[in-house]
C-alpha positions as CSV (number, residue, x, y, z in Angstrom):
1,X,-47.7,-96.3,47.6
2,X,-47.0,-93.0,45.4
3,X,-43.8,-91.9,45.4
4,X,-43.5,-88.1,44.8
5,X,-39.7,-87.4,45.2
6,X,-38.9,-85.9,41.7
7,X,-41.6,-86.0,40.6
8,X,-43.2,-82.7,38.8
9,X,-46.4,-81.0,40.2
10,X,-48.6,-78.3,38.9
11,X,-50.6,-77.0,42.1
12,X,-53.6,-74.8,41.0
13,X,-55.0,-72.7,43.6
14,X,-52.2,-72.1,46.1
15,X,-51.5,-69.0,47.3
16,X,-53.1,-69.9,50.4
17,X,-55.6,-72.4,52.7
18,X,-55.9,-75.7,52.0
19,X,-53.3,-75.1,48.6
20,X,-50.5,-73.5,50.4
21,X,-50.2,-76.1,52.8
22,X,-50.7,-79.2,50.4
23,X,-47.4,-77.2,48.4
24,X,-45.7,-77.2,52.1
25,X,-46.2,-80.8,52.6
26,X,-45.4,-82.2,49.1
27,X,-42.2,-80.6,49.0
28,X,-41.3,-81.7,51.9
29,X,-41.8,-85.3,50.4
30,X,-39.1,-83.9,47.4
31,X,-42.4,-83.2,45.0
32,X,-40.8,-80.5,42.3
33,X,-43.7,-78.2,42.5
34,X,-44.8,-75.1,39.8
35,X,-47.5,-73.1,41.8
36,X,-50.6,-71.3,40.2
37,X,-52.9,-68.9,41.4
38,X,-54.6,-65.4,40.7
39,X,-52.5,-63.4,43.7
40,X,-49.1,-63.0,42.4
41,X,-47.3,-61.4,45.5
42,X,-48.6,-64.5,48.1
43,X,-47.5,-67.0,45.2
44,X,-43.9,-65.6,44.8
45,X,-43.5,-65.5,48.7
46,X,-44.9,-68.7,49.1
47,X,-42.7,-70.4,45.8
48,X,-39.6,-68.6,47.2
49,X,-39.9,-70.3,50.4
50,X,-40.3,-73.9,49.0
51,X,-38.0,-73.2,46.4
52,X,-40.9,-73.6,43.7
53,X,-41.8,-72.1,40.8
54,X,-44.4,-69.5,40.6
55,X,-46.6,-69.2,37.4
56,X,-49.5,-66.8,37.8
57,X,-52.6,-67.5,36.6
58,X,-56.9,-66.8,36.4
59,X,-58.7,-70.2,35.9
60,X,-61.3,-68.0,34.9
61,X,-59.1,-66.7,31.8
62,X,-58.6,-69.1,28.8
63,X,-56.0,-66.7,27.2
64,X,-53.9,-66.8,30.8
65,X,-54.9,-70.9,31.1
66,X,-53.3,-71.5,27.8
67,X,-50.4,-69.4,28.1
68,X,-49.4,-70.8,32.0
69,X,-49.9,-74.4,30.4
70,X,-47.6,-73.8,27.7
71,X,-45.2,-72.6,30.2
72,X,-45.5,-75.6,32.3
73,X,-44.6,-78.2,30.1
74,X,-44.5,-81.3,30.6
75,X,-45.9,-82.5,34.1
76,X,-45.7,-85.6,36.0
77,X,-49.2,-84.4,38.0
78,X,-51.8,-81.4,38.4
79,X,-53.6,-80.9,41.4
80,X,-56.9,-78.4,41.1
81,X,-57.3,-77.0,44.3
82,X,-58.8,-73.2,42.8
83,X,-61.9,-72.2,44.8
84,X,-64.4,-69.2,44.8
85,X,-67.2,-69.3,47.6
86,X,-70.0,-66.9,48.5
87,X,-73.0,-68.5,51.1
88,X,-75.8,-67.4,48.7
89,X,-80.0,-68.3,48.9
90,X,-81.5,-68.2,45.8
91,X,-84.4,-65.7,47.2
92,X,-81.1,-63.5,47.3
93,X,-79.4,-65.0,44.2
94,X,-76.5,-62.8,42.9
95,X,-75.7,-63.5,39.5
96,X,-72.0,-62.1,39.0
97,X,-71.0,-64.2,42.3
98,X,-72.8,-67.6,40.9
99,X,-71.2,-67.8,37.5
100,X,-67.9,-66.9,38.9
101,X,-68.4,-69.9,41.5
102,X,-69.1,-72.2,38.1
103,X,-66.3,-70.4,36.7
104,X,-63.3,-71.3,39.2
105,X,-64.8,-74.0,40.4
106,X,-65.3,-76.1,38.0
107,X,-64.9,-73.9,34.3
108,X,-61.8,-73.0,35.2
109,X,-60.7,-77.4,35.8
110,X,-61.3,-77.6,32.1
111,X,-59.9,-75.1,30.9
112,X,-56.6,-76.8,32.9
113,X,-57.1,-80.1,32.2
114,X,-58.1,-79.4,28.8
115,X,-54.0,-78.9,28.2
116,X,-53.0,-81.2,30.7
117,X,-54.8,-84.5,30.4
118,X,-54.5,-85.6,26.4
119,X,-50.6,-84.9,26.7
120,X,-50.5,-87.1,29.8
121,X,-52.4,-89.8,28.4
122,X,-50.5,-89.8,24.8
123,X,-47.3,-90.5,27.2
124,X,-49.2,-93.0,29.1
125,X,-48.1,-91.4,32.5
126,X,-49.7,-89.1,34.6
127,X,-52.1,-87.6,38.0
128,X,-54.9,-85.8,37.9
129,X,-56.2,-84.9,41.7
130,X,-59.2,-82.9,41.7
131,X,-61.0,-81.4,45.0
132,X,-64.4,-81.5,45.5
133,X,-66.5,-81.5,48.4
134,X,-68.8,-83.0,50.9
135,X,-71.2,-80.4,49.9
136,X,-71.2,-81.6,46.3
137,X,-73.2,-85.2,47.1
138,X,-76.6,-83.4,48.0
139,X,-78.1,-79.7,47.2
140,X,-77.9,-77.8,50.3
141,X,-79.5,-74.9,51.1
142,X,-77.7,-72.0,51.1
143,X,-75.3,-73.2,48.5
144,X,-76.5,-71.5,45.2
145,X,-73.5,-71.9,43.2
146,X,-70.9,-74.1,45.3
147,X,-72.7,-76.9,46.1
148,X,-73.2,-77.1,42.1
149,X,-70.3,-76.7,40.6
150,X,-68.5,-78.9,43.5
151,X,-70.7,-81.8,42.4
152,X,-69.9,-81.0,39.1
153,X,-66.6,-81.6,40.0
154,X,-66.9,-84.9,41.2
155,X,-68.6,-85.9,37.6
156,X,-65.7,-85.0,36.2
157,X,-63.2,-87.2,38.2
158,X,-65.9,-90.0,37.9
159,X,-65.9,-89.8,34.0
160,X,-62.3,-88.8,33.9
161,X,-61.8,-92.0,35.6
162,X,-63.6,-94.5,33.6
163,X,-62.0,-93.0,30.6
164,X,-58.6,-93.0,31.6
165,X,-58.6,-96.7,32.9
166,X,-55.3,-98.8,31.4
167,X,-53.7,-95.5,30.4
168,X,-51.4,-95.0,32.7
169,X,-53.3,-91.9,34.2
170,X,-54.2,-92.0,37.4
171,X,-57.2,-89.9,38.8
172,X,-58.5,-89.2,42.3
173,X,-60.6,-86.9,44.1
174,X,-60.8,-85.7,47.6
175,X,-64.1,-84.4,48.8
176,X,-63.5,-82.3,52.1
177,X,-65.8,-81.1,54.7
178,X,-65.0,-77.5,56.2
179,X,-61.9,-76.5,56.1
180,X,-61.0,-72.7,58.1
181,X,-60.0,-70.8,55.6
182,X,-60.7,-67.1,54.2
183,X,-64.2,-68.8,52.2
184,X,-65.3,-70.3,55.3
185,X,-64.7,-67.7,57.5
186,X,-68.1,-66.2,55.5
187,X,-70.3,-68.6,57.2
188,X,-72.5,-67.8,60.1
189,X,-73.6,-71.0,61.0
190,X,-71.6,-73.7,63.2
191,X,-69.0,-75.8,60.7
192,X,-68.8,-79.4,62.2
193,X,-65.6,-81.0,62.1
194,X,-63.8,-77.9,61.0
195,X,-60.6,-78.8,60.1
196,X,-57.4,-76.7,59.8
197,X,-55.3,-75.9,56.2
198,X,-52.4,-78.1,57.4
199,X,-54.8,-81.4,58.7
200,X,-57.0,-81.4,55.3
201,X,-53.9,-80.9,53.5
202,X,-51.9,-83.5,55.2
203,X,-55.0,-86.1,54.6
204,X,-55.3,-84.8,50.8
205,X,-51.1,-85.7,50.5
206,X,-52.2,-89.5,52.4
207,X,-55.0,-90.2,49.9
208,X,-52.5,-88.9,46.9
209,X,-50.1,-91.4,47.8
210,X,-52.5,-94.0,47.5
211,X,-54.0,-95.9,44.6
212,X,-57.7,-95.3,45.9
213,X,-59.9,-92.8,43.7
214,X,-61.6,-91.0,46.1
215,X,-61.7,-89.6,49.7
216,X,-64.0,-88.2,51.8
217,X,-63.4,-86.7,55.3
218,X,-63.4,-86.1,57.7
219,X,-65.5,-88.9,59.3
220,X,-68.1,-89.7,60.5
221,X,-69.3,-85.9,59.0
222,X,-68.9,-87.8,55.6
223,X,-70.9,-90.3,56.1
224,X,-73.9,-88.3,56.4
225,X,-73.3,-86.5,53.3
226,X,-73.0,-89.5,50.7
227,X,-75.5,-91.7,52.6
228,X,-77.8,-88.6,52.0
229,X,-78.0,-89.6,48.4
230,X,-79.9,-92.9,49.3
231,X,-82.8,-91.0,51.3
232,X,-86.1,-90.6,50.1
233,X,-86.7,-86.8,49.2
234,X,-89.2,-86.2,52.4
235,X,-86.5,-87.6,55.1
236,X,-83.6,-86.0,53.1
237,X,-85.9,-82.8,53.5
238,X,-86.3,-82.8,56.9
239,X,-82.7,-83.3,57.8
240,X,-81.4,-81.3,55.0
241,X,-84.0,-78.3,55.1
C-alpha cells in the first residue's frame, strides 16, 4: 500500500467536485498538498482550510502552466483532475465549447505533465494519477467533445505507463461514472449510479493507495462500458444509440 503522509501532491482541478473532496481526504491521510485551479477565491478558501497551498492556474494557458510548475517544484505526485463539460450533438456542434473540452481535458494534462513527468523520472521517483472516464471506452451520443478527449486521456496513462515501467514512476488512472457535480448537473437524462464528490473521491484515494493501474467504477455500471468495446458495431448500436 501507498503511503501518502509527507508526501508532496500537486492536485489540478480542485476548487470544487470530485477535486475538492480528493484534497479533503488526502490531507487527512498527512498528503502535503499544493492546489491548482482557474477560480482563485474557492482555491484560497478551500487551501486555507486544509492548510494547503494555493497556486492558481488555466490548464488551458501554457504561459500560466509553466509559470505554476516552476512554482511547484519538486513534487512527490500530480493528480489531473481539471474538467470542462457541455452535453453537445454534433447536429448542434458548438465549436468554442468543443475545443475548450479538448483543451482542459486533455491539452491542458500535457501541458502539466509536460513539466512534471521528465523531472520525476530523471529522480527515478514519482505519481502520475490521471482521471478519465467511463464515457471515454466507447463514443456516445451526445458527447461531442467529452467523450473524446476523456478517451484520449486514458491513451495517455496507457502509453505513459508502458513507458515509464522500471523507472520508479508510478502511473494510474481512474475512470468514473457520474459523479453530481456542477458538469453533471447539465444533463437531462437519468445518471445511473450517480455518485457523490466525497464517495468517488474516497474510491479515487483507495485505488491511489494501491499499486493497480487502473480503476473503473462504480460497478456493475462499468462493466457495461469497457465490455462495450468487444461488441460488434450493430449490437453496440442498438444499446448505445
Amino acid at each position: 500500500m501507498r503511503d501518502l503522509r509527507g508526501k508532496r501532491y500537486w492536485l489540478i482541478g480542485a476548487s470544487e467536485g470530485l477535486g475538492a473532496s480528493l484534497a479533503r481526504h488526502m490531507a487527512k491521510d498527512g498528503a502535503q498538498l499544493v492546489l491548482s485551479a482557474r477560480s482563485p477565491e474557492k482555491l484560497r478558501d478551500l487551501a486555507d482550510t486544509l492548510g494547503a497551498q494555493a497556486l492558481p492556474m488555466d490548464v488551458s494557458d501554457a504561459v500560466s502552466v509553466s509559470r505554476a510548475a516552476e512554482t511547484v517544484g519538486e513534487i512527490d505526485g500530480v493528480v489531473y483532475l481539471a474538467g470542462a463539460y457541455w452535453p453537445m450533438r454534433a447536429q448542434a456542434w458548438q465549436v468554442d465549447q468543443s475545443v475548450a473540452m479538448a483543451e482542459v481535458n486533455f491539452t491542458g494534462a500535457l501541458r502539466v505533465l509536460g513539466h512534471v513527468v521528465p523531472s520525476m523520472a530523471a529522480r527515478g521517483h514519482g505519481h502520475v494519477v490521471l482521471t478519465g472516464s467511463l464515457s471515454g471506452f466507447v463514443g456516445l451520443p451526445g458527447a461531442i467533445g467529452y467523450a473524446a478527449s476523456k478517451a484520449a486521456v486514458m491513451s495517455l496513462a496507457e502509453t505513459l505507463d508502458l513507458d515509464l515501467r522500471n523507472t520508479g514512476v508510478d502511473v494510474q488512472v481512474v475512470n468514473p461514472g457520474f459523479i453530481r457535480t456542477r458538469l453533471t448537473d447539465k444533463n437531462t437524462f437519468a445518471m445511473r449510479q450517480i455518485m457523490e464528490p466525497a464517495d468517488a473521491a474516497q474510491r479515487m484515494l483507495n485505488h491511489m493507495k494501491t499499486r493497480r493501474f487502473a480503476l473503473s467504477y462504480p460497478a456493475p455500471f462499468a462493466w457495461v462500458f469497457r465490455l462495450a468495446r468487444f461488441l460488434p458495431h450493430g449490437l453496440y448500436l442498438r444499446l448505445f444509440g
